[in-house]
C-alpha positions as CSV (number, residue, x, y, z in Angstrom):
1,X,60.8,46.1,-2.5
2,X,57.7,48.6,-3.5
3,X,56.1,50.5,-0.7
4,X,52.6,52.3,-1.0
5,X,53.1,55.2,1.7
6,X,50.3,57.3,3.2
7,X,50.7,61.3,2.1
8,X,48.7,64.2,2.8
9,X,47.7,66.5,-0.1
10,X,49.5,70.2,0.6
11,X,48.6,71.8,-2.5
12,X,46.5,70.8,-5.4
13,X,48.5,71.1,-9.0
14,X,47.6,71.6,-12.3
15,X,46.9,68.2,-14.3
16,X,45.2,66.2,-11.8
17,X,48.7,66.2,-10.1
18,X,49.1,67.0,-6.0
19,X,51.9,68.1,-3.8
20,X,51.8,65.4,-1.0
21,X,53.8,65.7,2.4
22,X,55.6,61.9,3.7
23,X,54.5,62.1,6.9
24,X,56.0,64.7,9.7
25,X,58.9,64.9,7.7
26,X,60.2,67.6,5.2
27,X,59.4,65.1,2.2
28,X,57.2,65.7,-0.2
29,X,55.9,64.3,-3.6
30,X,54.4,65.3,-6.6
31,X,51.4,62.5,-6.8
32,X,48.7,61.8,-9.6
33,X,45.3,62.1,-8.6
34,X,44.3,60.5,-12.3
35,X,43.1,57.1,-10.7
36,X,41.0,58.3,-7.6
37,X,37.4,57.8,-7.8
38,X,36.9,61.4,-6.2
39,X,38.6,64.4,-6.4
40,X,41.4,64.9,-3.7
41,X,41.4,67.8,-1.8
42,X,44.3,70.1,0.7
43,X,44.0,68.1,4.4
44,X,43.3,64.8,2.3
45,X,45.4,61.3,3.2
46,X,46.2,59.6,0.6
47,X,48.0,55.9,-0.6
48,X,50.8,56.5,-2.8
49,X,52.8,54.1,-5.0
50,X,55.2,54.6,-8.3
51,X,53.8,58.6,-8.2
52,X,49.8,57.7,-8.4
53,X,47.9,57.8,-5.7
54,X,45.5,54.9,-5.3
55,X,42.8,55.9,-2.9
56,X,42.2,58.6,0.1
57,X,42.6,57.2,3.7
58,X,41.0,57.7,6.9
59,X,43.4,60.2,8.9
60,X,43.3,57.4,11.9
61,X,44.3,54.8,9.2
62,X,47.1,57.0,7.9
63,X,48.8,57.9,11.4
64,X,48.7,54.1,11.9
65,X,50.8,53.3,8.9
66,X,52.9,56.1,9.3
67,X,54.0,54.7,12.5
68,X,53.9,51.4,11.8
69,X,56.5,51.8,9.1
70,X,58.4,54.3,11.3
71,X,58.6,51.1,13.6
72,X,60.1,48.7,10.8
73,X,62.7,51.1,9.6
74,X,63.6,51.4,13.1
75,X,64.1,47.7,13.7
76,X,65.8,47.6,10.1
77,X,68.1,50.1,10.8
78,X,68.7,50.1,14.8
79,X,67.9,53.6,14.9
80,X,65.9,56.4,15.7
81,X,63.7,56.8,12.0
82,X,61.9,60.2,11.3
83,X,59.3,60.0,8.6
């Protein structure tokens, strides 16, 4: 299964590439930013699937599907998750 997780831009790269934290964790991600419609910027939410991101996110929206999946890979697992 393919998941599209919400990331926050830490640092912008050369190449249209940005280095993304995976929620409050210590995960992070080297993302295109080729197929946004605007540039992204440090602070920025964004979807990410297969290494692109696909569009920004409202911060509320991103806090929601962060803990939303936090929930499922609790129930999947039977334990405490930490992304």
């Amino acid at each position: 299964m393919c998941l599209a997780i919400p990331a926050e831009v830490n640092e912008l790269l050369d190449g249209d590439m940005a280095k993304c934290r995976v929620g409050k964790s210590d995960t992070f991600v080297n993302v295109s930013t080729m197929l946004l419609e605007e540039p992204a910027a440090v602070g920025d939410f964004l979807i990410v699937h297969a290494g692109f991101a696909l569009r920004k996110l409202d911060p509320a929206e991103a806090q929601e599907s962060l803990r939303l999946l936090r929930q499922m890979a609790n129930i999947e697992e039977g334990t405490p998750g930490g992304f």
